[in-house]
Structures are given as structure tokens and as C-alpha cells.
TIGU-577885 format. One record per residue (C-alpha): residue number from 0; x, y, z; residue in one letter. Coordinates in pm, 1 decimal. Example, Ala and Ser with C-alpha at 12.3 -4.5 7.8 and 13.67 -1.06 7.14 Angstrom:
BEGIN
+-----+----------+----------+----------+--------+
| num |        u |        v |        w | residu |
+-----+----------+----------+----------+--------+
|   0 |   1230.0 |   -450.0 |    780.0 |      a |
|   1 |   1367.0 |   -106.0 |    714.0 |      s |
+-----+----------+----------+----------+--------+
***
This chain:
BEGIN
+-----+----------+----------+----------+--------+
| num |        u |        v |        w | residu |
+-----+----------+----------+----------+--------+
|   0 |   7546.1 |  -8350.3 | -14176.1 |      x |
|   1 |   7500.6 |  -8075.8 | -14447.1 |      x |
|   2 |   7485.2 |  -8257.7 | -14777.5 |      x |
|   3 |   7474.4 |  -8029.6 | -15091.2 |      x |
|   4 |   7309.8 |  -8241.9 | -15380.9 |      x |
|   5 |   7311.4 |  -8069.7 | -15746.6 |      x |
|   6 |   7015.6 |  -8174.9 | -15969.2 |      x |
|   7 |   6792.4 |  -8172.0 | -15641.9 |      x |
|   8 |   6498.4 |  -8094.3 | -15885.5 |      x |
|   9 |   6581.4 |  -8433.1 | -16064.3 |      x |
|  10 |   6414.4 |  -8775.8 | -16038.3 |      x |
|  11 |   6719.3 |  -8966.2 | -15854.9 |      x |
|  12 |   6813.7 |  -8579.3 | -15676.0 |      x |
|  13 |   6500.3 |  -8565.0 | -15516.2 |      x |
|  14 |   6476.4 |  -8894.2 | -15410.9 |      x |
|  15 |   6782.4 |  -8880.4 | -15220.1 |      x |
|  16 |   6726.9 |  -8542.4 | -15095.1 |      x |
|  17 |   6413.1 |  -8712.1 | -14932.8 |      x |
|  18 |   6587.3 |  -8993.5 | -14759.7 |      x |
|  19 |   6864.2 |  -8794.9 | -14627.5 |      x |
|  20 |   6619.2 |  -8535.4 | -14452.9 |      x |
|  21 |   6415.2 |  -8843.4 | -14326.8 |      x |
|  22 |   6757.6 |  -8930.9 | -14204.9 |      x |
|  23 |   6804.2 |  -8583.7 | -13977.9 |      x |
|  24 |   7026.1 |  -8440.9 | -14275.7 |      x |
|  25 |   7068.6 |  -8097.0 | -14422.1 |      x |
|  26 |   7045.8 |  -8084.6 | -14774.2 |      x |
|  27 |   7107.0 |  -7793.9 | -14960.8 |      x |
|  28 |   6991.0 |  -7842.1 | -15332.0 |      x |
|  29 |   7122.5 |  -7727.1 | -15642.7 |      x |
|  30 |   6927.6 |  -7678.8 | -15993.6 |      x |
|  31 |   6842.3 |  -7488.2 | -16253.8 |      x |
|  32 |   6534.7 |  -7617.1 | -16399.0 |      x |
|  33 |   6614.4 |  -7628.9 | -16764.4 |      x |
|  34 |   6305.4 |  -7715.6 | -17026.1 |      x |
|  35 |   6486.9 |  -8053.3 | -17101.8 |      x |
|  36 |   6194.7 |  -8205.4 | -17023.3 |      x |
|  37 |   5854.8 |  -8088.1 | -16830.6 |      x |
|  38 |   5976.0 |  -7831.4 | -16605.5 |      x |
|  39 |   5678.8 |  -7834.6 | -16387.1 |      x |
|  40 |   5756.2 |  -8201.5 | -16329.1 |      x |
|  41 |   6057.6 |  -8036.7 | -16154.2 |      x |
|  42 |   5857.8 |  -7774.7 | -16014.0 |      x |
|  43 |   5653.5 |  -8039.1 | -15856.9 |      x |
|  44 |   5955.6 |  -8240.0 | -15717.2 |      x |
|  45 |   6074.4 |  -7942.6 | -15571.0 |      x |
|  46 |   5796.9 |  -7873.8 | -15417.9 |      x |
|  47 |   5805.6 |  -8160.6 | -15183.1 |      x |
|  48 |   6133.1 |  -8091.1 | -15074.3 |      x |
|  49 |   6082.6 |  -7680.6 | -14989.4 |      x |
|  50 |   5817.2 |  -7832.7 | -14802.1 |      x |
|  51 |   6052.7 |  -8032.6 | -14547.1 |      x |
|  52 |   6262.3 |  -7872.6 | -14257.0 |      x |
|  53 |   6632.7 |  -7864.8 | -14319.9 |      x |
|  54 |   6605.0 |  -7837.2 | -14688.3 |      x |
|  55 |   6743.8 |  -7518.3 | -14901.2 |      x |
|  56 |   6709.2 |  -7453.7 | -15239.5 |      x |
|  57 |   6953.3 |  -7268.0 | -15480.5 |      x |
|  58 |   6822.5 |  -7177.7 | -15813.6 |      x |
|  59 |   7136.6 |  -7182.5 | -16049.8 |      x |
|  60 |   7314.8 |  -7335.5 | -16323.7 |      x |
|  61 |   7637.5 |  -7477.2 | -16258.4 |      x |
|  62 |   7841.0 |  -7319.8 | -16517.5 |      x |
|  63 |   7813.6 |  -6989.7 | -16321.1 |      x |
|  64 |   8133.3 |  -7077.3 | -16101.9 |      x |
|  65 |   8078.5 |  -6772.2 | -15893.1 |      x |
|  66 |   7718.5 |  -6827.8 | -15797.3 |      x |
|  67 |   7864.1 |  -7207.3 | -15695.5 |      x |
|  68 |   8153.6 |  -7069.9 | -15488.8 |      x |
|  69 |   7945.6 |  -6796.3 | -15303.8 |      x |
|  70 |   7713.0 |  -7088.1 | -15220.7 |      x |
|  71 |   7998.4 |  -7299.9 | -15102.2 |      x |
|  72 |   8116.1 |  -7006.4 | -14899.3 |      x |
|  73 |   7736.4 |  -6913.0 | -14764.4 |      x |
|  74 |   7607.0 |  -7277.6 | -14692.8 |      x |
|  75 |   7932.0 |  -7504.1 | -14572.6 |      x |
|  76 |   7833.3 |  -7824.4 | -14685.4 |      x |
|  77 |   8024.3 |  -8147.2 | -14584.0 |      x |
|  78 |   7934.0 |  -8371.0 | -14859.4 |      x |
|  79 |   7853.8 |  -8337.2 | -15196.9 |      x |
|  80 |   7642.2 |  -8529.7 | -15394.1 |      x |
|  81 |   7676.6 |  -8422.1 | -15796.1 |      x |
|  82 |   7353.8 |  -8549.2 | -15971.8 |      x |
|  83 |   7293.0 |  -8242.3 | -16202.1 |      x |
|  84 |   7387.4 |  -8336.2 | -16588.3 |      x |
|  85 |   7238.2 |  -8328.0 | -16924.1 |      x |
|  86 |   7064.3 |  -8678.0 | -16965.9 |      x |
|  87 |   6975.0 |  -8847.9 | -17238.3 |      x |
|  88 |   7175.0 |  -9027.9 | -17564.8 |      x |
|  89 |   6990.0 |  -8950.1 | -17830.2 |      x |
|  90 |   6931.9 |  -8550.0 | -17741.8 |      x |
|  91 |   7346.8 |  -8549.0 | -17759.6 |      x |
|  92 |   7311.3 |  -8631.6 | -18130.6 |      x |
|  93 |   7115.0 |  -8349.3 | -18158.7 |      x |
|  94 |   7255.3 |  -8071.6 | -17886.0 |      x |
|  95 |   7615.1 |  -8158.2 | -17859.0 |      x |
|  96 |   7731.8 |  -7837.1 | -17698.7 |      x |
|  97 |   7471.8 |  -7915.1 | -17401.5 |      x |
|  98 |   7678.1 |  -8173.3 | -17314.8 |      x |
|  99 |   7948.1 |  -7965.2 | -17307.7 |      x |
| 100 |   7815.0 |  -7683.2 | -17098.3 |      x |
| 101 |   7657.4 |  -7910.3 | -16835.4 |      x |
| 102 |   7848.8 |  -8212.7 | -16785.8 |      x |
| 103 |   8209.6 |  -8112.5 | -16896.4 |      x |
| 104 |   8218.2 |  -7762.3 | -16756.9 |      x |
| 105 |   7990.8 |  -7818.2 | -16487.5 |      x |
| 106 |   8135.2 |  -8157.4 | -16364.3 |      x |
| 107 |   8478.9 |  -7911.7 | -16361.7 |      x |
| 108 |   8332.0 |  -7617.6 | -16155.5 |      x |
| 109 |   8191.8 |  -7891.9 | -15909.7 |      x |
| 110 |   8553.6 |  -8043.2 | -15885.0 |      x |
| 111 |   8714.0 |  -7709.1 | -15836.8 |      x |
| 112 |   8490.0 |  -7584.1 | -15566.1 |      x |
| 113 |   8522.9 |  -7945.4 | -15407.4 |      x |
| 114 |   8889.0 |  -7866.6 | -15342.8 |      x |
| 115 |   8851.8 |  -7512.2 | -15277.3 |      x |
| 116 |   8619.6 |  -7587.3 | -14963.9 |      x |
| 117 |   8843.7 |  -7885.5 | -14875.5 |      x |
| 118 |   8470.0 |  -8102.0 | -14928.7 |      x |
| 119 |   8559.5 |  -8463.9 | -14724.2 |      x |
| 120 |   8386.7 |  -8649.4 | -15000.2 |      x |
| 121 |   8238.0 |  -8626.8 | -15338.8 |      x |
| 122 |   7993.2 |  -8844.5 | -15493.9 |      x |
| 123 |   7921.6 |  -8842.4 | -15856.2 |      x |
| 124 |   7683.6 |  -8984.4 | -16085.4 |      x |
| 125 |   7827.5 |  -9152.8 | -16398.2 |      x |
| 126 |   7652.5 |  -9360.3 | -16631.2 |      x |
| 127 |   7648.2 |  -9751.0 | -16753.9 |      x |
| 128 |   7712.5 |  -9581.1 | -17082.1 |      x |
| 129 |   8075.3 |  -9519.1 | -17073.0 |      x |
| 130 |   8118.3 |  -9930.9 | -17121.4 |      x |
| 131 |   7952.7 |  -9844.0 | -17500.0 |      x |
| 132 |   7974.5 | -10121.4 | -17712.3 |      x |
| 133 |   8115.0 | -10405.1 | -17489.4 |      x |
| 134 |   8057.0 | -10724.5 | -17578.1 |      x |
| 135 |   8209.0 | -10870.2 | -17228.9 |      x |
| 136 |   7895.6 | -10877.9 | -16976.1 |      x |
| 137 |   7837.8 | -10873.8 | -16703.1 |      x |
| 138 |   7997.0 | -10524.5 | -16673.2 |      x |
| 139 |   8249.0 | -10480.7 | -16461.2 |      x |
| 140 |   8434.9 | -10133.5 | -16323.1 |      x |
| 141 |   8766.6 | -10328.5 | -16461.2 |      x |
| 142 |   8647.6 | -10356.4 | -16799.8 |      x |
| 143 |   8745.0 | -10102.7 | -17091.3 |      x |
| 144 |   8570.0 |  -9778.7 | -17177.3 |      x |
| 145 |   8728.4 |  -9620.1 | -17397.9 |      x |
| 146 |   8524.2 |  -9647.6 | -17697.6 |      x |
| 147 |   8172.4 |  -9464.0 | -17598.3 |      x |
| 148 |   7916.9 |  -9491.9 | -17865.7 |      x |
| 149 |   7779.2 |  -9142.7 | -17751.6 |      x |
| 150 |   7936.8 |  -8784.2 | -17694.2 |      x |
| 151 |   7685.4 |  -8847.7 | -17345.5 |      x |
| 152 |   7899.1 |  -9145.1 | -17243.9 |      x |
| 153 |   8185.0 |  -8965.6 | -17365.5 |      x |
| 154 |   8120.1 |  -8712.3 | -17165.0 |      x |
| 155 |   8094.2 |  -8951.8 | -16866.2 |      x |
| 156 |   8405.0 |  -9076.1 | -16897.6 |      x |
| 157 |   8565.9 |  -8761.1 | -16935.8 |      x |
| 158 |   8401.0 |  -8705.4 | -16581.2 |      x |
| 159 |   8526.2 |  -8974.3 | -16424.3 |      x |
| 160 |   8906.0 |  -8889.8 | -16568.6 |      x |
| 161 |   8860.9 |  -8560.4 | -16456.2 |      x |
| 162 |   8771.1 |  -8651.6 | -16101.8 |      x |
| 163 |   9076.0 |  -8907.1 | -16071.1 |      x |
| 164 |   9317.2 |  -8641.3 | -16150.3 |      x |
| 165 |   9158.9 |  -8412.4 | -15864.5 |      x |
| 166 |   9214.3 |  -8672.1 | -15633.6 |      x |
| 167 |   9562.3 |  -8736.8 | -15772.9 |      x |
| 168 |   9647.9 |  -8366.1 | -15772.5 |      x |
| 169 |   9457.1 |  -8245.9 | -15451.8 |      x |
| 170 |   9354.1 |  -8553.0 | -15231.4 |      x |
| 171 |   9055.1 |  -8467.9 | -15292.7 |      x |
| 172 |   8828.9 |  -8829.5 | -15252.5 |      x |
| 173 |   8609.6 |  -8851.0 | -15567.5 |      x |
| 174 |   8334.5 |  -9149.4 | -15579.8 |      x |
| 175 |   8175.7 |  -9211.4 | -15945.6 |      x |
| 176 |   7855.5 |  -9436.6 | -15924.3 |      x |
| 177 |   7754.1 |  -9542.8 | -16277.9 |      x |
| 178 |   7417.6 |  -9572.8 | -16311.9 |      x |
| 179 |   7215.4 |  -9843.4 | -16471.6 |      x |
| 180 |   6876.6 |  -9708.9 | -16635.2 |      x |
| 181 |   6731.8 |  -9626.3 | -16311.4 |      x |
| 182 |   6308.2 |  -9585.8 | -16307.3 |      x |
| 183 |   6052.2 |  -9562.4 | -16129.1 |      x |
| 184 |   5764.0 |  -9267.3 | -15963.5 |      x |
| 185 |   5885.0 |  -8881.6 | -16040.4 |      x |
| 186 |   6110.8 |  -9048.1 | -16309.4 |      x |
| 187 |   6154.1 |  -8870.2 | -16645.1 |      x |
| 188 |   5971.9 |  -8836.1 | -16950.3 |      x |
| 189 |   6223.5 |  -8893.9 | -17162.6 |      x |
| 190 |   6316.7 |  -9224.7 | -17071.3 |      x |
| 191 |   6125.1 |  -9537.5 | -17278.7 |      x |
| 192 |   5898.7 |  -9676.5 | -16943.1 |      x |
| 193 |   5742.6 |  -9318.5 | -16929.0 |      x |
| 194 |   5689.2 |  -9319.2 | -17308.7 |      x |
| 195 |   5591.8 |  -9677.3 | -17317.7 |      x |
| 196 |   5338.2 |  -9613.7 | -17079.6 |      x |
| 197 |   5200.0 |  -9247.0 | -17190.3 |      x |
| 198 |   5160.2 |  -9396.0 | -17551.6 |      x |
| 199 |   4952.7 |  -9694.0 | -17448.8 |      x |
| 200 |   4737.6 |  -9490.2 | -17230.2 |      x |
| 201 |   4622.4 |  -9308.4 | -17531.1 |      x |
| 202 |   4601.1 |  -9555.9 | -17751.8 |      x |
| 203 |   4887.3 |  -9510.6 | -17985.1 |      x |
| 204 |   5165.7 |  -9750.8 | -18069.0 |      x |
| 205 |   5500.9 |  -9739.9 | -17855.4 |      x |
| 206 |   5819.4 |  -9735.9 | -18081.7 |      x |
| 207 |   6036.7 | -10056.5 | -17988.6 |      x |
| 208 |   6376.5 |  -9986.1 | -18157.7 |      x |
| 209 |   6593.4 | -10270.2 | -18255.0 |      x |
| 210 |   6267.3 | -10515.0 | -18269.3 |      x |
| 211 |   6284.5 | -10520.5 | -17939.7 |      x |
| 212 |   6636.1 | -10699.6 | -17911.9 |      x |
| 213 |   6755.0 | -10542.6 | -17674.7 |      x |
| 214 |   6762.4 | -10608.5 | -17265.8 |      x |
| 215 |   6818.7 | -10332.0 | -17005.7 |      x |
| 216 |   6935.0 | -10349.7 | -16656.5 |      x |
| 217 |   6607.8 | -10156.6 | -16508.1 |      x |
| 218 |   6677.3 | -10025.1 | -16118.1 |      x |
| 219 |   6426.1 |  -9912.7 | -15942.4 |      x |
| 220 |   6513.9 |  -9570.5 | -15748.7 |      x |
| 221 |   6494.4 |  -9736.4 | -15399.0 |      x |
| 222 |   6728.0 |  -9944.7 | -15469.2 |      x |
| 223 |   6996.9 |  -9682.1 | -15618.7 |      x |
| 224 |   6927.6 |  -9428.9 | -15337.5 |      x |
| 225 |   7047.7 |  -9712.0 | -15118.0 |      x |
| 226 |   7334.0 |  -9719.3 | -15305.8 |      x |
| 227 |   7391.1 |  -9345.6 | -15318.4 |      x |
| 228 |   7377.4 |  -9255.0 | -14950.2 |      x |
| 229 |   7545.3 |  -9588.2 | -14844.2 |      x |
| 230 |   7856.6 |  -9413.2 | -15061.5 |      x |
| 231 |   7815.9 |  -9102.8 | -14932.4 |      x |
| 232 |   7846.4 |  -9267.9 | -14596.6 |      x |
| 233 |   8073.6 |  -9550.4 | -14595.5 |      x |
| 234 |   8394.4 |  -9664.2 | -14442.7 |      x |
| 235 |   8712.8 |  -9793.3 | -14632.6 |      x |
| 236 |   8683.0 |  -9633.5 | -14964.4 |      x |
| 237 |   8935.9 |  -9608.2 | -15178.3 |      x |
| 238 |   9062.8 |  -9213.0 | -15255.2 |      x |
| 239 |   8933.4 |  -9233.7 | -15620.9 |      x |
| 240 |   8629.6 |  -9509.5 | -15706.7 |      x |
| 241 |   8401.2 |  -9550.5 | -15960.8 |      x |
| 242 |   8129.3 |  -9814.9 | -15864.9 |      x |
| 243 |   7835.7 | -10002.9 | -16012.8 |      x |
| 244 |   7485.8 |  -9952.9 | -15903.9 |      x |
| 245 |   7249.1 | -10130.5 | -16102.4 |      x |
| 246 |   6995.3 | -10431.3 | -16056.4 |      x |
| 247 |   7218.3 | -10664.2 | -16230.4 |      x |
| 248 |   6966.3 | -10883.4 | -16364.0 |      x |
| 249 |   6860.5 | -10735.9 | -16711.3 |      x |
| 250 |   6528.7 | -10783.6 | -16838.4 |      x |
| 251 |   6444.9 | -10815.9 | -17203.2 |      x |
| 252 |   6289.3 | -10555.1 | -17348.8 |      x |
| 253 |   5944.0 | -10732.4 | -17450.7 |      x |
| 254 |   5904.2 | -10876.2 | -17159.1 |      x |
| 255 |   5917.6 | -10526.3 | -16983.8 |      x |
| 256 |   5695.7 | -10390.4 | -17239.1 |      x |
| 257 |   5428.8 | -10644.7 | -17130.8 |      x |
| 258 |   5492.5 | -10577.4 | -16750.9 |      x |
| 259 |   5422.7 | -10294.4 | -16808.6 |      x |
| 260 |   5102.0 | -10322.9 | -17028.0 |      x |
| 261 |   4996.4 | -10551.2 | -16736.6 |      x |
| 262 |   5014.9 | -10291.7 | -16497.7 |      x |
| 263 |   4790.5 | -10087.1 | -16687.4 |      x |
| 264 |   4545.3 | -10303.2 | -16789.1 |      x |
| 265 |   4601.8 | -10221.2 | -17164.5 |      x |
| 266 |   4747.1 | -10437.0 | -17509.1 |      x |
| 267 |   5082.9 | -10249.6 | -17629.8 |      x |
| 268 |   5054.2 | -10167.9 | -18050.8 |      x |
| 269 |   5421.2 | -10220.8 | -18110.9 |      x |
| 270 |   5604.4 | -10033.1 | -18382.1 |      x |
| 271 |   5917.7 | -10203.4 | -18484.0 |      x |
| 272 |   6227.8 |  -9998.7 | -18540.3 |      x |
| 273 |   6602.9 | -10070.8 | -18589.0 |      x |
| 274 |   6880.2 |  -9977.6 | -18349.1 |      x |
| 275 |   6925.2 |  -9632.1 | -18310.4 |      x |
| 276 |   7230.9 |  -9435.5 | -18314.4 |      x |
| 277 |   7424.7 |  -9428.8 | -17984.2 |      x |
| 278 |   7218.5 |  -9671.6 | -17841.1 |      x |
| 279 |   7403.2 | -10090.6 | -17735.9 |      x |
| 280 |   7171.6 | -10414.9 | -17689.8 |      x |
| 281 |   7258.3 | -10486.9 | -17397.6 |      x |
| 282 |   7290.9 | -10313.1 | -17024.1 |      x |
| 283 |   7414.0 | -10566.3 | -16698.7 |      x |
| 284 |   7600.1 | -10406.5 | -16425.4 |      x |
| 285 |   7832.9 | -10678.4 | -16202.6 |      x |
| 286 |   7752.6 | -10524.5 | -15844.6 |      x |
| 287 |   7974.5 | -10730.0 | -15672.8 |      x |
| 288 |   8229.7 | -10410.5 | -15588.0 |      x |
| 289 |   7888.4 | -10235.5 | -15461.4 |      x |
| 290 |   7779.8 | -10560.8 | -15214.4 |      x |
| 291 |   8156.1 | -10556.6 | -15097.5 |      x |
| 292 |   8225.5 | -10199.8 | -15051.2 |      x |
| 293 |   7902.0 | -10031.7 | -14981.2 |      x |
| 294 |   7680.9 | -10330.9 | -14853.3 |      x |
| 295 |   7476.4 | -10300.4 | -15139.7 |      x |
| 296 |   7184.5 | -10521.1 | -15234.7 |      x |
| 297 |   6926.2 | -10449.5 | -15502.7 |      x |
| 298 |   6594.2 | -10566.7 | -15346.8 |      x |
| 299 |   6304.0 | -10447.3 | -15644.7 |      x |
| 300 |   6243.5 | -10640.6 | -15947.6 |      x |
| 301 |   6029.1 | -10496.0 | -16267.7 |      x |
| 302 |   5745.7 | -10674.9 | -16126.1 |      x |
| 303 |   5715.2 | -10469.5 | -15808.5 |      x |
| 304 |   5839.2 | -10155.8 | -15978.5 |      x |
| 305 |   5692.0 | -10108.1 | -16284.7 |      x |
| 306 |   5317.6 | -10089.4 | -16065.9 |      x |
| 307 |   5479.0 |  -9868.3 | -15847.6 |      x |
| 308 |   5579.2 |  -9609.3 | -16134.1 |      x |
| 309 |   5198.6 |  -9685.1 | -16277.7 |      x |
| 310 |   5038.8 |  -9612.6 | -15935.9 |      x |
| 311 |   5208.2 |  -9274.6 | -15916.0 |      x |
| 312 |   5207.8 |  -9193.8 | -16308.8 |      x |
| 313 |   4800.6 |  -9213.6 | -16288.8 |      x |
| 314 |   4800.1 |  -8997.8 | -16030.4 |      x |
| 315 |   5022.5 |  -8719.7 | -16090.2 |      x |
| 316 |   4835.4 |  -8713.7 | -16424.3 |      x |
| 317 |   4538.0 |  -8722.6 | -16208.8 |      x |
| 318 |   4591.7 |  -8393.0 | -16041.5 |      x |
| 319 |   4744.9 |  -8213.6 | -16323.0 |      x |
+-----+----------+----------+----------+--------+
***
């Protein structure tokens, strides 16, 4: 099939762009390699993927709704797969109207050139954040979220609300996957493993915020690109879903600081911080809607993982 994935130049975009061209798929990627982060990181991740047959790259942002159509019109995908966002919590408290731009506006144009091309399917990446503060865990896609602690997991919800009405409205079959602090090689420097593991590599202290109280339900990409495709590809889904894809087994936050110390061979100098704003103490995704409805099974745990993303982090630091 012809699979158009936005955020292609991302860490989970790539990933899957990867697997579905291993697969005999056409993927026709989407990004416009802001300065969020690194952008030769992105560069790099690209260029794997302009190196595969079957693979097409548009250079865009998604707010340009005409540039999106055009490429609707030009390229005829069957699927879509919409990755692209602005990430991170604590950069909202900071850049609010980047939300806005990118996942409110953005998230729109995607679902109004969905319809427009009559697209079969779209798959969208949400986030664990939209259950906020809950203190009900595991979490489960019943549970209430409608008190984000974030304008990001605001902004995720508002995604998700957004797609149910096109499916109400137009038919159109919308599938949210919320995310569960996904890691691993080509991940992103922003999030704490990448930190955690730059800082001790040089020496310097890692910043542990809410004295390390706090436990995460790490995934390991494998293990969501399973996930991904499998709901880009399955039978019997509802018209409208929003679905769970995490490890559900969260690991306390010391304990992955140490795995992860392990894996490099170094002692982690720990600065102790409180809780920061927009962030929650706990992650734990219930994945039981994923097993039943996508045959979904999280295989990695940190201690596999976390060498993995060390492996590859020495390297790519390596050559650059």
C-alpha cells in the first residue's frame, strides 16, 4: 500500500517508515524539520529512509493546507499515519502558540484532507498525557481526561475530540494511539534517558525532579511500531478509537537511572529537584484494549532497551 506518515523525520516516524518499506510498502513522508531539537539528528534519520526504494520525502509544514492537499492530490496515499506534533511538556510552558500551530491546526488540516481524499483509515498519535493527574492506575482508555495538567496534553485531547467528530460528521475512521514515553536508538534529545545519559558521559550531574518519585511507563520503539502498523492494518476496528500502547509495567525512576548508568559503565551524580510544572508521578498504560484489538504484546523491558539506546547513542556520537 501507499502509506503517507507525517513526522517521517521523527524518532517513532522513522521507525515505522522503516518497517513498512521492509514490509513492500510505499511510504511517502511528511516533515518539516523544525530546530526543536538537533535538526541534523533529523537530517540523519532521513537520510536512511531517502536511501530505501519506495520512500518519498515532502519537505513541509503542515499548517500550509495547500502544500498538504496538492500532496494528497500528487501522491494518493491509502493510509495515513499522523506522527508530526510539537513534543514535549515543559517547552509548552514556555511556547504555547507552538502548540497551537502544530498540533491544533495541523492535527485539523490532516483531518480535513483525510476526508477530502476519502483516506480508508487514519492513525494518530496521542499521548499518555491527556489522563493528567489521575490518581486511578492502571490507565485505562475509559478513564477521565478532562483535566490535562499541560496545554501539550490539552492539546491531545483536543485532537482526539476533533478526530471523533470527523468520524461522526464524515465516516471518516479515525484511530488515536496514546503513547507511553516511548525510547530507545534515534530517540530525542529532549527526553530525560537522552539527557540522563549525555550528562553522565561528561561527567556532570543529571537533574532527577521530584527526588526521583516518580515511575514511568518506558516503551521501547519496537514494541510501539508493532503497535502502530498492527493499527494501521487491522480488522474489526471500531469507526472512532483511541488505544493504549505502552509497556504497561512502569519502572521507577531510580531504578532506570541506574540501568542506565549500568549500561554505560559510569556512577550517576544525582541532583535532586521537586516536581515540575506539568509534569504527574506516575505513567501505566492498561494494554488490554491493544492485546484484544490489535494483537498487541510488548516484548522489551528497560533491561534490553536501555543497552540498545547506549549501543547506538555511542555511536552516532562516534561518527559525528
Amino acid at each position: 500500500m501507499k502509506i503517507l506518515v507525517t513526522g517521517s523525520a521523527g524518532f517513532i516516524g522513522m521507525h515505522l517508515a522503516e518497517s513498512l518499506l521492509d514490509d513492500g510498502h510505499e511510504v511517502v513522508g511528511f516533515d518539516n524539520f523544525n530546530d526543536y531539537y538537533d535538526v541534523s539528528l533529523k537530517e540523519a534519520r532521513n537520510a536512511r529512509l531517502e536511501d530505501r526504494d519506495g520512500f518519498t520525502l515532502i519537505r513541509g509544514d503542515l499548517t500550509n493546507y495547500e502544500l498538504l492537499t496538492d500532496n494528497f492530490e500528487l501522491h494518493e496515499p491509502q493510509l495515513v499515519c499522523h506522527l508530526a506534533a510539537q513534543a514535549g511538556v515543559r517547552y509548552s510552558l514556555t511556547h504555547p502558540f507552538a502548540y497551537q500551530k502544530s498540533n491544533l491546526e495541523g492535527h485539523l488540516n490532516i483531518l480535513e484532507a483525510c476526508r477530502r481524499a476519502e483516506i480508508s483509515r487514519l492513525i494518530y498519535a496521542s499521548s499518555s498525557s491527556v489522563y493528567g493527574g489521575n490518581k486511578k492506575v492502571p490507565f485505562s482508555e475509559g478513564d477521565p481526561v478532562d483535566s490535562p495538567v499541560s496545554l501539550y496534553a490539552a492539546t491531545k485531547k483536543a485532537d482526539e475530540l476533533m478526530s471523533h467528530t470527523y468520524t461522526h460528521l464524515y465516516g471518516l475512521q479515525t484511530v488515536g494511539l496514546r503513547f507511553f514515553t516511548v525510547y530507545g536508538p534515534w530517540g530525542r534529545p529532549d527526553m530525560a534517558y537522552w539527557l540522563f545519559a549525555e550528562a553522565m558521559l561528561k561527567g556532570e550531574p543529571i537533574k532527577v525532579f521530584n527526588h526521583g518519585k516518580m515511575e514511568r511507563d518506558f516503551t521501547y520503539i519496537t514494541d510501539i511500531v508493532s503497535g502502530v502498523k498492527a493499527a494501521l492494518f487491522a480488522d474489526g476496528l471500531e469507526p472512532c478509537e483511541v488505544i493504549n500502547l505502552g509497556n504497561s509495567n512502569p519502572e521507577n525512576l531510580m531504578d532506570f537511572i541506574h540501568t542506565i548508568a549500568g549500561a554505560l559503565g559510569t556512577e550517576p551524580e544525582m541532583e535532586m529537584l521537586p516536581m515540575q510544572p506539568g509534569d504527574v508521578p506516575i505513567t501505566f498504560a492498561d494494554v488490554s484494549k491493544a492485546e484484544a484489538k490489535l494483537g498487541y504484546v510488548p516484548k522489551t523491558p528497560i533491561s534490553e532497551g536501555i543497552p540498545e539506546f547506549v549501543e547506538w547513542y555511542k555511536q552516532y556520537h562516534r561518527k559525528g
